[in-house]
N, CA, C and O of each residue as an XYZ file, in Angstrom:
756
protein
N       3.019     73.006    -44.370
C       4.328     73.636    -44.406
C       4.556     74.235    -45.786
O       4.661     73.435    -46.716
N       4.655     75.684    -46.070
C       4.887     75.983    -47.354
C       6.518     76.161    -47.511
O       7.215     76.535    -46.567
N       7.006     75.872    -48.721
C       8.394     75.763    -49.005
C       8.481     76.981    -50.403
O       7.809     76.906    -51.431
N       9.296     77.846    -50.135
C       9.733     78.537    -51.308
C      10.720     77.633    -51.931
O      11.759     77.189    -51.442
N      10.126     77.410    -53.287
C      11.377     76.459    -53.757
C      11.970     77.837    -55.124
O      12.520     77.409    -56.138
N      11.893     78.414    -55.059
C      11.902     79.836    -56.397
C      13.391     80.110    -55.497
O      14.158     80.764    -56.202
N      13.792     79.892    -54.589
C      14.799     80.399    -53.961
C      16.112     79.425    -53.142
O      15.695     78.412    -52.582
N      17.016     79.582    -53.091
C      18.158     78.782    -52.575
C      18.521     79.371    -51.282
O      18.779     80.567    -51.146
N      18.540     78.331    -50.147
C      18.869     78.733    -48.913
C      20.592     79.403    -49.101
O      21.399     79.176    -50.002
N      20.684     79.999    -48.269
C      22.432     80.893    -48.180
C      23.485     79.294    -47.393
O      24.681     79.127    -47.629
N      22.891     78.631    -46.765
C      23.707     77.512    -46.398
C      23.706     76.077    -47.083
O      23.741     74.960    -46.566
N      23.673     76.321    -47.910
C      23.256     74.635    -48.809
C      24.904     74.090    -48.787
O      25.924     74.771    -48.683
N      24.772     72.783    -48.910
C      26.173     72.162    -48.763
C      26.345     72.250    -50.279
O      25.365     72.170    -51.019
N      27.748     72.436    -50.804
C      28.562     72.403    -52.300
C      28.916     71.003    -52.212
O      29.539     70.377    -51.355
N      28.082     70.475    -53.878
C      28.707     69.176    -54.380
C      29.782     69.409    -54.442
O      30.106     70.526    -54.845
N      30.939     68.303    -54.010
C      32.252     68.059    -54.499
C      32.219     67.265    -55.996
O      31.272     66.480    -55.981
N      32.792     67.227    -57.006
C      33.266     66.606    -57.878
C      33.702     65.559    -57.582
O      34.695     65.467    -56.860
N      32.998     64.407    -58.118
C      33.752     62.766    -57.439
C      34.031     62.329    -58.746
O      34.299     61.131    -58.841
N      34.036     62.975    -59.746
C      34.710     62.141    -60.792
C      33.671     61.441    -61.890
O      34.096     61.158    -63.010
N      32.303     61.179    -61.521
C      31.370     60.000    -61.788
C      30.533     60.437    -63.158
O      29.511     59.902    -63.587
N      31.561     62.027    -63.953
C      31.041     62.206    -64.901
C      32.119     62.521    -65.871
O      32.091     62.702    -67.089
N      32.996     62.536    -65.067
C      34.323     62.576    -65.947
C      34.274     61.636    -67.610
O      34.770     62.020    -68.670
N      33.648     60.576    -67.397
C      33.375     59.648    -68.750
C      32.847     60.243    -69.698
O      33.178     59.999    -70.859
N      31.717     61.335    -69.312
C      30.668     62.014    -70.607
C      31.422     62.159    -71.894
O      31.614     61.487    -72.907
N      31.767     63.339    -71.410
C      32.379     64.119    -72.876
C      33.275     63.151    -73.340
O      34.099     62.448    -72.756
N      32.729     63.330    -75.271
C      32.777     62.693    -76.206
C      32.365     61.129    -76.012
O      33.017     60.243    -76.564
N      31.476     60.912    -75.365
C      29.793     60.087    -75.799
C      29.544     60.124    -76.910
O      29.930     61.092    -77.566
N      28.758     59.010    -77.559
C      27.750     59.114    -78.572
C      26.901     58.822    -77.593
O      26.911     58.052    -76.633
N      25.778     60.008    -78.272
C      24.307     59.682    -77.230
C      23.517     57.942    -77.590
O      23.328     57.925    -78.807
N      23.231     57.131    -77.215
C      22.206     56.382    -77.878
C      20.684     56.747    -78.304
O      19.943     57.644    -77.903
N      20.510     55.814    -79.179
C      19.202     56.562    -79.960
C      18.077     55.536    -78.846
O      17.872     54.326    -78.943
N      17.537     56.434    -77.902
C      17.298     56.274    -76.864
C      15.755     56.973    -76.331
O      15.673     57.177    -75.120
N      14.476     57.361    -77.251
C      13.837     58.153    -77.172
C      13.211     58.583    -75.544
O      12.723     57.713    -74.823
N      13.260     59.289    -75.335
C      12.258     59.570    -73.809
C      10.909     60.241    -74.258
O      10.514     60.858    -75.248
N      10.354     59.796    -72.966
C       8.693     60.207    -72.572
C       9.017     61.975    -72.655
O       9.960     62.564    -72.128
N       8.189     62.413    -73.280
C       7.481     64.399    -72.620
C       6.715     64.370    -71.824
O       5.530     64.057    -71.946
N       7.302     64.708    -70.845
C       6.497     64.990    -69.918
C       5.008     65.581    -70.222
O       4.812     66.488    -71.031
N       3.959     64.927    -69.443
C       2.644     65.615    -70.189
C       2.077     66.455    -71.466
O       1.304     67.409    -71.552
N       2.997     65.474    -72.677
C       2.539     65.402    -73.663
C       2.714     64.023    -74.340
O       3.092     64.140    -75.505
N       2.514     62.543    -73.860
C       2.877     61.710    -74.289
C       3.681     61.380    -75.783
O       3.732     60.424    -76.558
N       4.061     62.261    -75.734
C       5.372     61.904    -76.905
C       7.010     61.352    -76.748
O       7.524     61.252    -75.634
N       7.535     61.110    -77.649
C       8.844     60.622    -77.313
C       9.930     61.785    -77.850
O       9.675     62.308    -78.934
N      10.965     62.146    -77.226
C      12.329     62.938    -77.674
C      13.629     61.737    -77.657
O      13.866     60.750    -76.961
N      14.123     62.227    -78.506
C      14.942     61.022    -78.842
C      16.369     62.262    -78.769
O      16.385     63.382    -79.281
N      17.202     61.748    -78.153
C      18.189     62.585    -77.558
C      19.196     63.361    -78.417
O      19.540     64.540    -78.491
N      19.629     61.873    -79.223
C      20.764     61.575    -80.349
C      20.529     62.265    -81.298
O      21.356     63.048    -81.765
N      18.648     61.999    -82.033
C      18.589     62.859    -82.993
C      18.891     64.471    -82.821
O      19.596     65.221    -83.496
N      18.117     64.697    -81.702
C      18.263     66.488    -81.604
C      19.655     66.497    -81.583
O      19.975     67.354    -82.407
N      20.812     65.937    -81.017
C      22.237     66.516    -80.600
C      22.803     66.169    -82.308
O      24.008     66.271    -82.538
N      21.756     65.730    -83.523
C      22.443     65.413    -85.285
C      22.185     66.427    -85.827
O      22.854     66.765    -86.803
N      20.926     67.377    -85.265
C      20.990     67.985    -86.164
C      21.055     69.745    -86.060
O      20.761     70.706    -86.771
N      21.569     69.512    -84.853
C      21.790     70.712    -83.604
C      22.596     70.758    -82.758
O      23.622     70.078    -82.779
N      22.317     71.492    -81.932
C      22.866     71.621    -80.588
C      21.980     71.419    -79.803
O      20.937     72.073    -79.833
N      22.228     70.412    -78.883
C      21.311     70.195    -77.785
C      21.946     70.482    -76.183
O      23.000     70.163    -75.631
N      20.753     71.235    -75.764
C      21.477     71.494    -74.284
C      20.382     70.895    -72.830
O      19.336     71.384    -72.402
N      21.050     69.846    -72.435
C      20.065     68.839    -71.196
C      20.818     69.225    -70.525
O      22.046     69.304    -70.578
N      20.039     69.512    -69.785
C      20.453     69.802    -67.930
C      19.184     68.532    -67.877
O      18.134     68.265    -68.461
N      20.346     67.785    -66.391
C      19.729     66.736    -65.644
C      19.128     67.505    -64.232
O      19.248     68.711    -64.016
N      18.540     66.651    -63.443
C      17.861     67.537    -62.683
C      17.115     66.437    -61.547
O      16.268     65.649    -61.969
N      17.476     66.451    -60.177
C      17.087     65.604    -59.579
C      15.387     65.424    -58.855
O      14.968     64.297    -58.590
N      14.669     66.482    -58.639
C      13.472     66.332    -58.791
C      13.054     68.022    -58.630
O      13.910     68.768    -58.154
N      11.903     68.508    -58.986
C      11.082     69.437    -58.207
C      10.230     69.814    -57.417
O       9.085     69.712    -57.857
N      10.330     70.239    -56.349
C       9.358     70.489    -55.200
C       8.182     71.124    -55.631
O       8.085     71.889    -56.590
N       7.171     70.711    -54.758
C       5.602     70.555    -55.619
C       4.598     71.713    -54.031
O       4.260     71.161    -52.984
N       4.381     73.025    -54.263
C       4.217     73.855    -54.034
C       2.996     73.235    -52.636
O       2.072     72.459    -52.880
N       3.311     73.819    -51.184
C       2.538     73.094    -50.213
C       2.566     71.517    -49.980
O       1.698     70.929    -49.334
N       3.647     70.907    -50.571
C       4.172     69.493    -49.881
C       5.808     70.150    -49.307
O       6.517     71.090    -49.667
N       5.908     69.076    -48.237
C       6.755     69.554    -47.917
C       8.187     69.298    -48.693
O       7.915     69.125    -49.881
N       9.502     69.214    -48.492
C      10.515     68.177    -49.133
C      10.869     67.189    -48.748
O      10.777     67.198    -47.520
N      11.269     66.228    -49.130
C      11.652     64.996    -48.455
C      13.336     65.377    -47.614
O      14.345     66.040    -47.853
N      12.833     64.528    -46.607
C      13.225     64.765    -45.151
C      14.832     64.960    -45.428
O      15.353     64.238    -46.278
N      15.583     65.879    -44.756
C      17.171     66.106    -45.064
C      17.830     66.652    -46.412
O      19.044     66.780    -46.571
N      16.657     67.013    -47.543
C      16.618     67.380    -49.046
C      18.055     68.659    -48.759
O      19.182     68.712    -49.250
N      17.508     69.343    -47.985
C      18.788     70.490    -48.061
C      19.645     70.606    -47.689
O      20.375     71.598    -47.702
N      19.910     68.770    -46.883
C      21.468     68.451    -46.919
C      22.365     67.567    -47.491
O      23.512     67.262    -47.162
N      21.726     67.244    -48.309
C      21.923     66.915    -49.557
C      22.804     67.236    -50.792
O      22.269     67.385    -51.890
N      24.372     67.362    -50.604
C      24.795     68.351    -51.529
C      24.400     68.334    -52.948
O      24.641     67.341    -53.635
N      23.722     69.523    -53.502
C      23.727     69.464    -55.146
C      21.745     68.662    -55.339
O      21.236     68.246    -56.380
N      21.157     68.710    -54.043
C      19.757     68.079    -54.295
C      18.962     69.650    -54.918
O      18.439     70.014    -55.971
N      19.167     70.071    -53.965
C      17.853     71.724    -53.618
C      18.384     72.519    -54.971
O      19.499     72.673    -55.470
N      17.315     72.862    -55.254
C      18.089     74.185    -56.062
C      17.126     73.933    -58.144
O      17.360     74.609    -59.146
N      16.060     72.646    -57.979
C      15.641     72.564    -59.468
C      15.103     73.484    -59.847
O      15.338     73.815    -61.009
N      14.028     74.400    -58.937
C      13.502     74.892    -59.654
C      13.996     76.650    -60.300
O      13.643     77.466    -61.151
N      15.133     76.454    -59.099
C      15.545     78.325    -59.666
C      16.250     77.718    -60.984
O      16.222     78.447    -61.976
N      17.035     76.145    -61.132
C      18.037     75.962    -62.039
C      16.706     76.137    -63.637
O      16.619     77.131    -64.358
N      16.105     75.206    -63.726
C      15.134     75.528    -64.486
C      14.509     76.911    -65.097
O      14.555     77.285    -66.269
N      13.714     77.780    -63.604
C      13.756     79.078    -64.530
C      14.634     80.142    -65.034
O      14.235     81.219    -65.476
N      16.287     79.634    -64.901
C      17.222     80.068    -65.212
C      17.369     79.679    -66.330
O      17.934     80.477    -67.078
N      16.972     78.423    -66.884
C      16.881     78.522    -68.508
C      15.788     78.508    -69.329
O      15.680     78.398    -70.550
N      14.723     78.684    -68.139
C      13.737     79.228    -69.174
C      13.461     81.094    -69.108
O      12.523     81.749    -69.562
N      14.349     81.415    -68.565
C      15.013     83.383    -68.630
C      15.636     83.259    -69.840
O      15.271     83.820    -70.873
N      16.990     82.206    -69.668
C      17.395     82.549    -71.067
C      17.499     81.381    -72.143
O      18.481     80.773    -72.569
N      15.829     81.258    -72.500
C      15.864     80.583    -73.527
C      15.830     81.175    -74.644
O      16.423     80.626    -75.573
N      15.351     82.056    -74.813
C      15.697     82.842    -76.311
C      16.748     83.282    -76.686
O      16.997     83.325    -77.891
N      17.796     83.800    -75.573
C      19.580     83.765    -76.068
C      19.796     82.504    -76.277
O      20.359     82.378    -77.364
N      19.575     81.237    -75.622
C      20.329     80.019    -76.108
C      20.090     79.641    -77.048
O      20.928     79.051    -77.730
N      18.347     79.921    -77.594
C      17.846     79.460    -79.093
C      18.420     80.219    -79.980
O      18.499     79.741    -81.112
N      18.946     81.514    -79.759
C      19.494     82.266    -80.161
C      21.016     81.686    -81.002
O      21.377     81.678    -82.179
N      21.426     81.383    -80.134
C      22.649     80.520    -79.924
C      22.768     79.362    -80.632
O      23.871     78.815    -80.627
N      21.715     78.786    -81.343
C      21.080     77.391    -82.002
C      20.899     76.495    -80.778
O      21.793     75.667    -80.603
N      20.226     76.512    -80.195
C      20.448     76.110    -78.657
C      18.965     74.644    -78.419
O      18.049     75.412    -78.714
N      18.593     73.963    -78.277
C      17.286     73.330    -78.056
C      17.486     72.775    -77.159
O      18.037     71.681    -77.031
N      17.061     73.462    -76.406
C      17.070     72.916    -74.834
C      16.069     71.680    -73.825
O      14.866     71.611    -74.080
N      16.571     70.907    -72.887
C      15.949     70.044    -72.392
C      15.446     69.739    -71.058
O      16.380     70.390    -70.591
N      15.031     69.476    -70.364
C      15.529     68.821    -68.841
C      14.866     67.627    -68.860
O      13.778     67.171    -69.213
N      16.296     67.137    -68.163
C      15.842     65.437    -67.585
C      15.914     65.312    -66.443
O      16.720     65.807    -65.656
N      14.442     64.132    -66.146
C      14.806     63.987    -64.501
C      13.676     62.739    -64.348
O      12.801     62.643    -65.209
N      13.713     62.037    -63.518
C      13.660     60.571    -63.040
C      12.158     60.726    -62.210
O      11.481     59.813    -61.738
N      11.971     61.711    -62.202
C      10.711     62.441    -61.056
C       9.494     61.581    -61.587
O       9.703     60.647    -62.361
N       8.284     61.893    -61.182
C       7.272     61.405    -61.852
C       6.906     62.080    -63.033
O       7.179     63.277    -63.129
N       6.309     61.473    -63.973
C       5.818     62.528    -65.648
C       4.786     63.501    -64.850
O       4.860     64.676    -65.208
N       3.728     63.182    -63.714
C       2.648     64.219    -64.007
C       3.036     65.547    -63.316
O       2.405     66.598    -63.434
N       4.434     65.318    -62.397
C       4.837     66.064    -61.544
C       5.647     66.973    -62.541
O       5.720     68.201    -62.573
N       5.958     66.470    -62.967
C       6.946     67.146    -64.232
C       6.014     68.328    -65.295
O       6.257     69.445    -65.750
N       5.035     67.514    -65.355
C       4.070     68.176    -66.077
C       3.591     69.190    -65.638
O       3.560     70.176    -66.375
N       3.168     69.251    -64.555
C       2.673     70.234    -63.919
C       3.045     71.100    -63.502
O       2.465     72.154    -63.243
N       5.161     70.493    -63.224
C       5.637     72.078    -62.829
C       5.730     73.065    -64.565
O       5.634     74.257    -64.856
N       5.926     71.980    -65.243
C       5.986     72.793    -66.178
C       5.071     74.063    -66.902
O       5.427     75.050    -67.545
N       3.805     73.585    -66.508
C       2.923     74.387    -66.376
C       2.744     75.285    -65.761
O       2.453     76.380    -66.242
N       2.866     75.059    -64.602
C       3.463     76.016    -63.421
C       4.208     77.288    -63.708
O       3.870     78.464    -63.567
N       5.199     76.792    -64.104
C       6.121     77.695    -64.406
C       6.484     78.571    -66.054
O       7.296     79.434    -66.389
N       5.351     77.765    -66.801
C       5.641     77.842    -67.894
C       6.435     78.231    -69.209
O       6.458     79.037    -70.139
N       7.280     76.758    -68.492
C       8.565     76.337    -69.533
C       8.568     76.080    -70.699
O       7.953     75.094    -71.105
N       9.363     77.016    -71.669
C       9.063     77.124    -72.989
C      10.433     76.004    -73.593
O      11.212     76.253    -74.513
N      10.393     75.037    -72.925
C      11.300     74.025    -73.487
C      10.541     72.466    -72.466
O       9.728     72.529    -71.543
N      11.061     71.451    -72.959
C      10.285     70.221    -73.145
C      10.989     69.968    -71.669
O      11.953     70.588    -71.221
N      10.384     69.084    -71.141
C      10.933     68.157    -70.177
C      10.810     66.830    -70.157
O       9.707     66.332    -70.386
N      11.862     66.078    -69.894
C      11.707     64.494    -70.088
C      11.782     63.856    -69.065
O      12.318     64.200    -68.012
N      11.038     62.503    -69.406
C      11.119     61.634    -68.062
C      11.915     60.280    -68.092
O      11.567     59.327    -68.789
N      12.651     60.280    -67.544
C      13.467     59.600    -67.115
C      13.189     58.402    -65.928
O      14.086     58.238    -65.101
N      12.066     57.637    -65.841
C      11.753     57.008    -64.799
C      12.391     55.659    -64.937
O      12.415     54.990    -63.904
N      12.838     55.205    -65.865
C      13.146     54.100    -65.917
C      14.901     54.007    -65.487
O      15.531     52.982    -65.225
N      15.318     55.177    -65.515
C      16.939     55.601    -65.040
C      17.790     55.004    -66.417
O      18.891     54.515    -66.164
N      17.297     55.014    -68.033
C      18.172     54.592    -68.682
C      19.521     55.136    -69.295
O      20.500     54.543    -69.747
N      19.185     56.645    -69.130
C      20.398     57.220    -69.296
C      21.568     56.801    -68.207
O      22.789     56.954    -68.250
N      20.741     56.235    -67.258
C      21.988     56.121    -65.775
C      22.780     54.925    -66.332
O      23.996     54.836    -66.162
N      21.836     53.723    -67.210
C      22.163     52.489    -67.605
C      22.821     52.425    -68.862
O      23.273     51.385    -69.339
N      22.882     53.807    -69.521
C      23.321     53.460    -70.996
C      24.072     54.149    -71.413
O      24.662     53.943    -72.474
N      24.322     55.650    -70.304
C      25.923     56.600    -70.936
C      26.255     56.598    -69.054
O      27.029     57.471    -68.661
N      25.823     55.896    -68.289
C      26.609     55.663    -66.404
C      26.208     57.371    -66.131
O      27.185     58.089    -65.919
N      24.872     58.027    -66.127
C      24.605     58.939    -65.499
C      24.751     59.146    -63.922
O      23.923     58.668    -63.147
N      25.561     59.690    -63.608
C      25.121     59.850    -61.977
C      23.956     60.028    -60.966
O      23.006     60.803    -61.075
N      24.224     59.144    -59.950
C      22.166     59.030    -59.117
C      23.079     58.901    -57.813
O      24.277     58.696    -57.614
N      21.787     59.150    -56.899
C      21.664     58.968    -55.435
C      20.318     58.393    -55.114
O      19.230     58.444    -55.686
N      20.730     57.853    -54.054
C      19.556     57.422    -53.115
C      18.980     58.121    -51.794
O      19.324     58.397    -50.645
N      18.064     58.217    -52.526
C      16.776     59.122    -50.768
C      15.637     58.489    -50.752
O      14.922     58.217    -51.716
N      15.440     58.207    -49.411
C      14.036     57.782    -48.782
C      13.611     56.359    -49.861
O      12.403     56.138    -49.950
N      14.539     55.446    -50.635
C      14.243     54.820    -51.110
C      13.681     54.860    -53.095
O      13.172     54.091    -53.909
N      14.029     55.809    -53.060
C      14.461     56.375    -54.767
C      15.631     56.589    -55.114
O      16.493     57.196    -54.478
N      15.715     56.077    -56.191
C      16.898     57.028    -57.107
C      16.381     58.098    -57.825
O      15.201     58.258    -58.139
N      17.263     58.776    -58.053
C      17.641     60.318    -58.192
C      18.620     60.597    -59.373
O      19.732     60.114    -59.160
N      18.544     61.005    -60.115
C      19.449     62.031    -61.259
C      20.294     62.936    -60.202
O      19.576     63.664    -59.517
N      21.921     63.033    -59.904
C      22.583     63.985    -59.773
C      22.484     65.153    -60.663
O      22.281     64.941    -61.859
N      22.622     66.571    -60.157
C      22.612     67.261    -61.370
C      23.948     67.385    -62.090
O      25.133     67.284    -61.773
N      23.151     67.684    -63.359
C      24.634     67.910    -64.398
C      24.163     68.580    -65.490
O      22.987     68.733    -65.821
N      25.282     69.020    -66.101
C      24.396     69.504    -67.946
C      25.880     69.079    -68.653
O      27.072     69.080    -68.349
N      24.861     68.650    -69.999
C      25.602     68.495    -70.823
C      25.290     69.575    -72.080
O      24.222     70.187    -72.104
N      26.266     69.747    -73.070
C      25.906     70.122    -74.479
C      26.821     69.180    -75.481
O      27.986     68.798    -75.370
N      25.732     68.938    -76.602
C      26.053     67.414    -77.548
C      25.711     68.041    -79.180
O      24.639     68.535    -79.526
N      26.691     67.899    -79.866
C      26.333     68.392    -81.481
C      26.715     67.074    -81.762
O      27.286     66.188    -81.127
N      26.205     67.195    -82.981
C      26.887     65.563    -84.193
C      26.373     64.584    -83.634
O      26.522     63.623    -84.389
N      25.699     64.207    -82.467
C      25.282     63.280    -81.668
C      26.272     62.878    -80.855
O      26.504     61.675    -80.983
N      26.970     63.453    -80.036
C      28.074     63.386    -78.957
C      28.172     64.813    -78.176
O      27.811     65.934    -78.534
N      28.999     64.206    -76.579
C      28.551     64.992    -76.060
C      30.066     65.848    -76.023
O      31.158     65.292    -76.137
N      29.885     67.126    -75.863
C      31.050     67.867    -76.055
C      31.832     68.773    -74.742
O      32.960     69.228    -74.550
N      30.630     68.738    -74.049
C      31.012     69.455    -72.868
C      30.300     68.857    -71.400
O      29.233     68.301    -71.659
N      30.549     68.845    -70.311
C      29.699     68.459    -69.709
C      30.046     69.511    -68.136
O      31.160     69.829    -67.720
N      28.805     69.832    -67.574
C      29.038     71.217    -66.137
C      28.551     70.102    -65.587
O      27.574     69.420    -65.897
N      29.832     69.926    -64.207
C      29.228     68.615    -63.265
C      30.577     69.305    -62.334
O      31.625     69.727    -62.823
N      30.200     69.276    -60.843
C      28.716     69.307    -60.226
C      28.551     70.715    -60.917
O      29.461     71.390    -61.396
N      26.947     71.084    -60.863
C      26.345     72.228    -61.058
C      25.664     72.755    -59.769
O      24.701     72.188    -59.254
N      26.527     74.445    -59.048
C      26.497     74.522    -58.050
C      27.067     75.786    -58.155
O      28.271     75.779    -58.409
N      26.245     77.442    -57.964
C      24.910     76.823    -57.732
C      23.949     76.812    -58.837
O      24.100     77.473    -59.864
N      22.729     75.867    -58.541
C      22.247     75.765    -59.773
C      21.362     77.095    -60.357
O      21.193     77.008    -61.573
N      20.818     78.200    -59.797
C      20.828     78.890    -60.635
C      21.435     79.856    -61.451
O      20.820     80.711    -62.088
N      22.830     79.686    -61.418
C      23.515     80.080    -62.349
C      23.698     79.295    -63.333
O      24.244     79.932    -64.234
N      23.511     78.181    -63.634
C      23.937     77.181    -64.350
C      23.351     77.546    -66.035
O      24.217     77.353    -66.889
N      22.391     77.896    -66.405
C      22.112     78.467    -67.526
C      22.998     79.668    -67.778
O      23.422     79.545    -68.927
N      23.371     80.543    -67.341
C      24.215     81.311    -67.891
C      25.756     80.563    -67.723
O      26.478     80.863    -68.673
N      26.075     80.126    -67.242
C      27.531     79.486    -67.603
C      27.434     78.684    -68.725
O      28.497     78.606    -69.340
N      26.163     77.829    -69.372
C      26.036     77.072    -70.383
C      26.317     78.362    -71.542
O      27.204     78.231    -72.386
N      25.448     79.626    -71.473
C      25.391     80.105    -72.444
C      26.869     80.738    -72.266
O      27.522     80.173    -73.144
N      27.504     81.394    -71.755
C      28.925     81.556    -71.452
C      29.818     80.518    -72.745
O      30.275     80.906    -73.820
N      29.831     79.348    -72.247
C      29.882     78.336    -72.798
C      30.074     78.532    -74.341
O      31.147     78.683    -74.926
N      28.793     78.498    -74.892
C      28.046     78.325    -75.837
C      28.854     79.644    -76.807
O      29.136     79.537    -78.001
N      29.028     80.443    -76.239
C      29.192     82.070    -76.932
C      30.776     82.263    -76.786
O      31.395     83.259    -77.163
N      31.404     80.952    -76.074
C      32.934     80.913    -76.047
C      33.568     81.444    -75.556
O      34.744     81.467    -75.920
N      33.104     82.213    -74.380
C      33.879     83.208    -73.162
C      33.757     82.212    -71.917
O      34.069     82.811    -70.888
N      33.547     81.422    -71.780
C      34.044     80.596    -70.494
C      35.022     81.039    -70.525
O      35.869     80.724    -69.688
């Protein structure tokens, strides 16, 4: 079964807003390092948001080109939609770097899967792994359950000083979601 995942069906259900991120903004991040995806290194969240601007979009998994999706994925409100959200900020990563921008994605997925889309697609910003769900455990990130996983809801945040200042929740649809950050960012929201 091949799946275009580069594209968003015209009927996807819209996350409602339940509130479950309302807490973010103005966080201190914890100094909390994560895995890179297929580069065994660590990113440490807090530091980048001390001495910058950091911009993480969360991200609940990516579909892996000739598997199929897991079963009911596109009814799912706010599941479908990683990989256009992704090359939507890797289109505009040079306005956001532009912007002082250092951009991220997190997601709970597996590292080699991660790795590989990244390659794939070749994303000129890092991706982190999140398998252990500690951001869910240590600033109450939002998750779901499918087929017996948890899941990262999507969301983005942007964090200077090491706190978070803004947060797009639900993000919908997600490939617009990089340009509303930079919107954002450039103060015309």
């Amino acid at each position: 079964m091949a799946t275009d995942y580069s594209s968003l069906p015209p009927d996807l259900p819209v996350p409602e807003d339940d509130g479950s991120a309302d807490h973010l903004t103005g966080m201190t991040l914890p100094p909390l390092p994560l895995a890179v995806a297929g580069e065994g290194g660590k990113f440490d969240l807090r530091e980048a948001a001390t001495v910058g601007t950091l911009v993480a979009f969360v991200y609940p998994r990516t579909g892996t080109p000739g598997q199929p999706l897991v079963p009911g994925w596109d009814d799912i409100p706010g599941a479908r939609g990683c990989t256009p959200q992704s090359c939507a900020f890797r289109e505009r990563h040079f306005a956001l770097a532009g912007l002082g921008a250092l951009v991220v994605g997190i997601s709970a997925m597996d590292p080699r899967e991660q790795a590989a889309f990244s390659e794939r697609e070749q994303l000129p910003y890092a991706l982190l792994n999140d398998g252990p769900l500690a951001l869910r455990d240590e600033l109450g990130l939002p998750t779901f359950e499918v087929c017996g996983t948890t899941l990262y809801k999507r969301l983005t945040f942007v964090a200077r000083a090491g706190t978070i200042e803004k947060v797009f929740y639900p993000v919908f649809p997600p490939d617009r979601n990089a340009a509303e950050v930079e919107a954002w960012l450039r103060g015309i929201d």
